[in-house]
C-alpha angles and dihedrals in degrees: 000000000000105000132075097275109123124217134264124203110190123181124221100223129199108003099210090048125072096271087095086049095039091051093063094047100059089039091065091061109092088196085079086054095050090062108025142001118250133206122175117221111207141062117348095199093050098051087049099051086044089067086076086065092033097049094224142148110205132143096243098209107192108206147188107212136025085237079061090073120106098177112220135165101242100036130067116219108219113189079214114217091180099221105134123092092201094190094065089035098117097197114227098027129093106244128179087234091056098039086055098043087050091043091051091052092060095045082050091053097043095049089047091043091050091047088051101245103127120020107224136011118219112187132217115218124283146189119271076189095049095047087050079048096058094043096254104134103204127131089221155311098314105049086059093052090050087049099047087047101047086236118162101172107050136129144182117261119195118202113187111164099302097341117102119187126177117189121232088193132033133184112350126097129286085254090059093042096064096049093049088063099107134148097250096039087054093037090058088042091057092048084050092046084052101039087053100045087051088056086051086053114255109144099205096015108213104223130188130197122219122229111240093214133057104278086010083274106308093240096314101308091106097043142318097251097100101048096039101045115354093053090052100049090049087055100046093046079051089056090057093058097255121137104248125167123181169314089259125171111264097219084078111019102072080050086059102034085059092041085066098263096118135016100219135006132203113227121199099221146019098264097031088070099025095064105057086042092048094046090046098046109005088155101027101043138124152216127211126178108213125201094038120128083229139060103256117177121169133179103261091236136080130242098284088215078176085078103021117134094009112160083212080068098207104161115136114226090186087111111038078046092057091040090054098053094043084054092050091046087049088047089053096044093056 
């Protein structure tokens, strides 16, 4: 690989979901080839018996190394770890052999992305179930990448078309959400919301700041949240020269922001954030984890285990197409 490209890892998933389908999807696009080059890193006999869903026609190359690789439109590079037995894989249900086999593809990417040799991961969906399965206790995809990264500052960003959401609070209930809205917690959000969008390129990112309450708390008569901790975050990340507007009522600012108002905008909780992205790109979305050492891009669904394995092969590769060219933007923008 001798030429500018950078290099895409991208991670099968979970094996009995639609990431195997999805991938080849993708793969038969030359367009990916034209911007990156791609190598799966999963299970080699899996993505090949997943062409018959997919109705491909692709050269399936297991490999050893990522120096292996010899990108070409037409053939998928797997760096192959072999740990599928393909014969016991039940497609559309969560199993341990497949929670462990999709947990091991992410520790393999991270460890290759961290050592430099490929520039960005994107993921393919897996099991929360089959994690759990396998023993492996994390909420998602993105825990695991803050863990194996030794990351402490860390959040969920959401692209869908114009509109860009970063979470200040994950996977925890609505409860513990609340109480994780603090000034520093929100303060740190927005420096991640403004470090990102400078690695998209924008040069003085514009970045509102969502209320928490209905009518962001209409001066206190809806909840305390926003005087006591949201107000004060905005003005300290003021203090430090960024472009912070809010808090502003959620009901309208994901409209404006992707009107164009803002470039980014800082949502309090999961769904607060999810739904206007979901509603904007459900099938084009994507999922970016901010604060990591390394580039890490996901589709922005799970593994449909509902169509899984389907000879009807109706999987949709929109957003693990979109995830795998904003990896490879941000990658040629480090």
């Amino acid at each position: 690989m001798n030429d500018k490209k950078p290099i895409i890892g991208i991670t099968m998933g979970d094996a009995a979901g639609i990431g195997p389908e999805i991938i080849n999807k993708t793969l038969s696009e030359k367009a990916i080839y034209d911007i990156c080059h791609p190598i799966v890193i999963g299970d080699a006999k899996v993505l090949a018996d997943a062409q018959k869903v997919a109705h491909t026609d692709l050269k399936i190359r297991p490999i050893k190394d990522v120096i292996d690789a010899v990108p070409k439109y037409g053939v998928v590079d797997v760096l192959d770890l072999n740990n599928i037995d393909t014969e016991h894989l039940k497609m559309g249900q969560p199993q341990a052999m497949a929670g462990k086999a999709s947990y091991e593809y992410i520790e393999k990417a991270i460890s290759l992305a961290l050592r430099g040799e490929i520039d960005a991961v994107t993921t393919a969906p897996i099991s929360k179930e089959a994690l759990h399965l396998a023993g492996y206790n994390y909420p998602g995809h993105t825990e695991i990448f803050a863990k194996l990264t030794n990351t402490k500052e860390y959040a969920m960003m959401f692209v869908a078309e114009q509109l860009k959401v970063i979470l200040a609070t994950i996977h925890v209930s609505l409860q513990e959400a609340i109480s994780q809205i603090k000034k520093e917690r929100l303060l740190n959000i927005i420096k991640l919301a403004h470090q990102t969008m400078k690695k998209f390129g924008v040069a003085n990112p514009r970045i509102a700041v969502a209320g928490l309450n209905p009518h962001a708390g209409e001066s206190g008569l809806f909840g305390q949240e926003e005087i006591n901790e949201i107000v004060p975050a905005v003005n300290s990340a003021r203090d430090l020269g960024l472009n912070v507007s809010g808090p502003l009522p959620a009901d309208t600012l994901f409209y404006r922001a992707n009107k164009g108002d803002f470039d980014i905008s800082v949502a309090m909780y999961h769904d607060q954030g999810c739904i206007p992205i979901k509603l904007i790109g459900f099938e084009t979305g994507v999922n970016i984890t901010v604060g990591l050492p390394i580039i890490r891009t996901s589709v922005d669904h799970g593994t449909a285990y509902g169509r899984a394995g389907l000879k009807l092969g109706t999987g949709n590769p929109a957003s693990l197409i979109e995830a795998i060219k904003i990896a490879t933007k941000l990658a040629c923008e480090r």
